[in-house]
N, C-alpha and C positions, 0 to 999 in steps of 0.2 A: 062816017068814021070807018077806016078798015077795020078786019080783024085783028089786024096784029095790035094794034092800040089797043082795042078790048084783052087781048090776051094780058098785057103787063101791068095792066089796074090791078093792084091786089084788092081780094076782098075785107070788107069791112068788118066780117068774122076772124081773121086773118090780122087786121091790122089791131084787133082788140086784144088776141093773145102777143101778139108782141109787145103792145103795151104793156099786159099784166108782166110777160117776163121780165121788161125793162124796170119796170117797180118792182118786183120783186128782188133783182138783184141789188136795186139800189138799197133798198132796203138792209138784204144782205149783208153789204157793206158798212152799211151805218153802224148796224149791231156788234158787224168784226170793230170797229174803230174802238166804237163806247166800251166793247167787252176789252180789248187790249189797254185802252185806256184805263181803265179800272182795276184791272191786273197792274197795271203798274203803279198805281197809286196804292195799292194795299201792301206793292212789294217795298214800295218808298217807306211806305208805313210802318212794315216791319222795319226796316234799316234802321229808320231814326228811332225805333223801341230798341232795340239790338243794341246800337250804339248808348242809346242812354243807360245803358244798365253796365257799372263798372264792374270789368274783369278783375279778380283779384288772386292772387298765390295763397293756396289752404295747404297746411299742413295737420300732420296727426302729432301729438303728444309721444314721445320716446318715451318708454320705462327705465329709469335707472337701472345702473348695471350693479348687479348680486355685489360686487367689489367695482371700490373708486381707488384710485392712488393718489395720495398727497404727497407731494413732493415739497422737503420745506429745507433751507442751510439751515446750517448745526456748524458747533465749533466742538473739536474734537480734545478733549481732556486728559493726563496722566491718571491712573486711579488714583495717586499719594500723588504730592507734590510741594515739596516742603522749601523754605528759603530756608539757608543756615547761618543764623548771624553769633557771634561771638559772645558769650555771658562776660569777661573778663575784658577789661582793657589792656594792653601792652602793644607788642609788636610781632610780627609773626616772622616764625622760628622755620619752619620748614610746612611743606605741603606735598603727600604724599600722590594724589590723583590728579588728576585732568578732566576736561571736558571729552564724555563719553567712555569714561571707567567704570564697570560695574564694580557695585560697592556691597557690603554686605551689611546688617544691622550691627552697630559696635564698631565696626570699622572705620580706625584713625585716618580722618582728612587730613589732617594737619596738626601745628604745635605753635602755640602761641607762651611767647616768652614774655613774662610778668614781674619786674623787679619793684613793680611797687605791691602788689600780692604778696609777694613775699617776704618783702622786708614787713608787714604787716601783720604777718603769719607769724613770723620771728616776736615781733613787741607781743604780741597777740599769748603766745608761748610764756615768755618773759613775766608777765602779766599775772597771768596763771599758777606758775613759778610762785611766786613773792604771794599771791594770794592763800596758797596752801600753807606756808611757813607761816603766818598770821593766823591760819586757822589753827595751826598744830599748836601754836602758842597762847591763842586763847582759849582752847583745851586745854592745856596744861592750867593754865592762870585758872580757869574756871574750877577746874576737879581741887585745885588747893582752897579755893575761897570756901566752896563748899566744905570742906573738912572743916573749916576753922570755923564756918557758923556752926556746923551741929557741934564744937565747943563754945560755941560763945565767945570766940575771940573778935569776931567781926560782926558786922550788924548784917541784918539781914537786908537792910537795902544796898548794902554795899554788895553782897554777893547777887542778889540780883542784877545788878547793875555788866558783872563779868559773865554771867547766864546771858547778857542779852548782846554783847558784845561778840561772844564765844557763835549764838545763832549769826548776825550781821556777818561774823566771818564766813563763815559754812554756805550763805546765799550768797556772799562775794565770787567765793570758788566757784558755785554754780553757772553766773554769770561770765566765769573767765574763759570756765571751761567751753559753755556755748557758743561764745564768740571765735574760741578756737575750732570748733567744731564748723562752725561758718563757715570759716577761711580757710579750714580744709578741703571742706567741700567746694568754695569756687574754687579753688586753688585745681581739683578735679577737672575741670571747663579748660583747663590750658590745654588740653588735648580732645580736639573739635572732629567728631565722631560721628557716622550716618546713623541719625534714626530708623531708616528701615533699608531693606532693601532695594536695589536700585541703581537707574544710572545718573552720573553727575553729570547736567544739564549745563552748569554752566560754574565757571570757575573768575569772581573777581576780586582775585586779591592777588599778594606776590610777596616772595620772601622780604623783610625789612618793615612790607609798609604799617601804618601807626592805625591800630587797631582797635575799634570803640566798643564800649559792651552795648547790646540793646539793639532794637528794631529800628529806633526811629534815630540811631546818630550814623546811618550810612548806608552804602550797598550792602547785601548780604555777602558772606566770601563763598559758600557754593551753595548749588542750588542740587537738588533731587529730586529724581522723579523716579516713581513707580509703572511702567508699562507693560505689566505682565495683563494688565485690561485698560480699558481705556473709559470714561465717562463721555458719553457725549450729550453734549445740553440744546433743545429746540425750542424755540417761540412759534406755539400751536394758537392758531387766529381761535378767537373765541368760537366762531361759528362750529370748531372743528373740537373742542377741548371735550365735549363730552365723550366721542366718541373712539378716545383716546383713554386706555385701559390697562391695570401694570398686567405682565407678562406678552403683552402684546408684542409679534416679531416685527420689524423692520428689515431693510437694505440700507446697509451704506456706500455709496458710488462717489470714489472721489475727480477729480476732473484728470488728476496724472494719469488716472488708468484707466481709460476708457474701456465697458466691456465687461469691467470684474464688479463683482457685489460681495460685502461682508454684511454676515448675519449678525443684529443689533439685538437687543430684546431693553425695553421699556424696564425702567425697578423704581421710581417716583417721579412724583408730579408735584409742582407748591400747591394747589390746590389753593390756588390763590391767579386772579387772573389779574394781571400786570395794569393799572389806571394808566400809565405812560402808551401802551401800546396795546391795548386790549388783548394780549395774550395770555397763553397758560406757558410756563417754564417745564418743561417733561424731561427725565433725563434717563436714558439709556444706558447701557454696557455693553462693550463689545467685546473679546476674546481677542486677547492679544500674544498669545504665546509666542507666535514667529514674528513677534517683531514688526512683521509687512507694514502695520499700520504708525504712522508718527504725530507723536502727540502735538497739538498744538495748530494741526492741520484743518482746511475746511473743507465740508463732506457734503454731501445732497442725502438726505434720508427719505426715503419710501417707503409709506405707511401704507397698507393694505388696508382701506376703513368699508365696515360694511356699508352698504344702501338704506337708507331711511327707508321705513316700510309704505308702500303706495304711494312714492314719490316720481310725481314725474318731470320732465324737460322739457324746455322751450329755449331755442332762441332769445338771445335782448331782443331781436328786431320786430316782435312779437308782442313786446309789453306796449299797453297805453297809459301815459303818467297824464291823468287829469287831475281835475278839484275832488270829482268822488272818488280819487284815491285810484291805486291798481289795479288794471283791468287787463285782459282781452276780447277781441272780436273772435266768435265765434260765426261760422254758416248753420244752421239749421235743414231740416228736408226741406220747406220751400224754397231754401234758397234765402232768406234774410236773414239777417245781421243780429246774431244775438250778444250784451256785451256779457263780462262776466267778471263780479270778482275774485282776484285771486290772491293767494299770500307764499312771496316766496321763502326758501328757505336759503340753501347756500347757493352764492355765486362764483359761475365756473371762470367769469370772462366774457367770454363769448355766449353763454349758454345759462341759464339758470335752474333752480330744482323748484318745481313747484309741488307745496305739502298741501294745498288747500282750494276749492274753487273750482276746480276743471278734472271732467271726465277721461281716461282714455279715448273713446267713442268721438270726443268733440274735434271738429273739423277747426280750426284755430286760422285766422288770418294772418300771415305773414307779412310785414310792413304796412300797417295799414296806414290808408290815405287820415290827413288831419280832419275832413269832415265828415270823416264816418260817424252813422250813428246808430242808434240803435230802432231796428226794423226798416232799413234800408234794405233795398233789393241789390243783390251781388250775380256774378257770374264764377263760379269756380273754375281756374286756368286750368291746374294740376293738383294733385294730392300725391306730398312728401311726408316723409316720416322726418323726424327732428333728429338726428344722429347723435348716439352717445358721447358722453363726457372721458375723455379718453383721461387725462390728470389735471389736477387742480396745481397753481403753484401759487404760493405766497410769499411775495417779496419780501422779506421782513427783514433785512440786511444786518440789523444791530444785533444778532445772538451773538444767539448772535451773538443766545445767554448761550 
């Protein structure tokens, strides 16, 4: 064998370290696989823990605001507002005003011509007349018969008899005379006259036509209204009637004038809450001296109500309606699902006031999913505050008293 052959033999000390290197690396390898492999099964791990745990929207409890505005229709009132219907029958004679005269109290509307009044007034007189002449005469008769009993000419039932005659007469006259007194007084009605002060609203009658005494046999022939104030009348939802109190101010905003507000103040209430509609009837004044406002009109009133004390807000989207009644999901510090009852008080719409059951502090779940339950694990997305109840409005269209 030459040298050079023995030179490129490696040795057998030589060929035993590259063996250990060659295992060793392999080795190496094996451990990176298993280690990265394993890394990635715990990361797997997480994911599907991560993903199983439902994200949800937490919110915080609002505090009601110091002042809520109710906003409710109203119908708007004359303070006085009278019909004028005619006490006499006949026909009418003349009519002095129109629709939108101011009128004064005692001031002649009209004159209503009465020929059966008056021929009645006439017999009525007549009546009268011939009744007094039978009194005077059985006065006379009477004062003779008495002379002649205290002689003994006549018997004394006979003169009792002209004593009682002599009375029947004297309560005849009585009777004549009040019947005259009557028919003087309607006979006063021929001339139809403003009870108070005010403007004529409305004018239906017209010279000629056949005129009925009384309420119930036709239209009135003018009508009156007082607008130096105005009444106006609200249907306050139950929820809200307590917190509705006389001298209490308000706003009145009508829809013609966008912009402007008239100052109302509260002066009763029926104190009585309506079974038709669960309301309370409340009724305001407002100051009407210039006029601006017209009665009969409808108005939006703004009630400035304070805050129930330690009442807070929620979202509807927040409430859960089950069997055990009213609830929300609340988070707690671990993280799970605590429920909770609660009692609300007024609803805004969109928003409710809760009096009872939930802390400020409590973190409140927003929509929550239907199989939530109680000690379920949550993920919190965000944390919002529940934004105030800016006004409440109640449809109650029929005031509507």
């Amino acid at each position: 064998m030459s040298d050079s052959t023995h030179l490129q033999r490696p040795s057998p000390r030589r060929l035993r370290l590259l063996g250990i290197l060659a295992l060793a690396i392999a080795l190496a390898l094996a451990l990176t696989g298993i280690t990265a492999r394993t890394l990635r099964e715990h990361a797997l791990k997480r994911k599907i823990d991560t993903d199983s745990v439902p994200t949800v929207s937490v919110i915080v409890p609002a505090q009601v605001d110091s002042k809520q505005e109710l906003v409710l229709p109203s119908n708007v009132q004359p303070y006085y507002d009278a019909p004028i219907y005619a006490r006499v029958p006949g026909y009418l004679k003349k009519w002095y005003v129109d629709i939108g005269t101011q009128v004064k109290a005692g001031e002649v509307l009209a004159d209503i011509e009465t020929p059966e009044l008056d021929q009645q007034l006439q017999q009525a007189r007549a009546d009268l007349a011939t009744a007094v002449a039978k009194e005077k005469f059985a006065e006379t008769t009477n004062q003779r018969w008495q002379k002649m009993l205290s002689a003994t000419s006549v018997s004394k039932q006979e003169a009792e008899e002209k004593s009682s005659d002599f009375d029947a007469r004297k309560a005849e006259v009585t009777a004549q005379r009040a019947n005259v007194d009557r028919l003087q007084a309607m006979a006063g009605f021929k001339r139809v006259v403003a009870p108070f002060d005010g403007a004529i609203t409305a004018r239906k009658t017209d010279i000629g036509a056949l005129i009925n005494a009384g309420s119930g046999s036709g239209p009135e022939l003018f009508r009156v209204a007082d607008t130096h104030k105005l009444r106006i009348y609200v249907d306050v939802p139950q929820a809200y009637a307590e917190r509705i109190t006389i001298g209490m101010q308000a706003k009145l905003q009508l829809p013609e004038r966008p912009g402007r507000s008239y100052p109302a103040t509260v002066v009763s209430t029926a104190n009585a809450i309506a079974e038709s509609s669960r309301t309370l009837l409340v009724q305001l004044e407002a100051d009407n001296a210039d006029g601006k406002l017209i009665a009969g009109s409808y108005a939006d009133v703004h009630f400035d109500l304070p805050a129930s004390a330690g009442a807070l807000q929620l979202p509807v989207t927040s409430l859960i309606f089950r069997q055990n009644g009213l609830r929300v999901a609340t988070v707690g510090k671990d993280d799970k699902v605590a429920m909770k009852s609660v009692e609300i008080g007024r609803d805004y719409g969109t928003k409710v006031e809760i009096v009872a059951g939930l802390d400020p502090s409590d973190r409140v779940i927003d929509s929550p999913p239907d199989w939530l339950a109680q000690g379920d694990t949550v993920r919190a997305a965000q944390l919002e505050k529940a934004g105030p109840t800016i006004a409440a409005t109640h449809a109650s269209e029929g005031s509507k008293q």
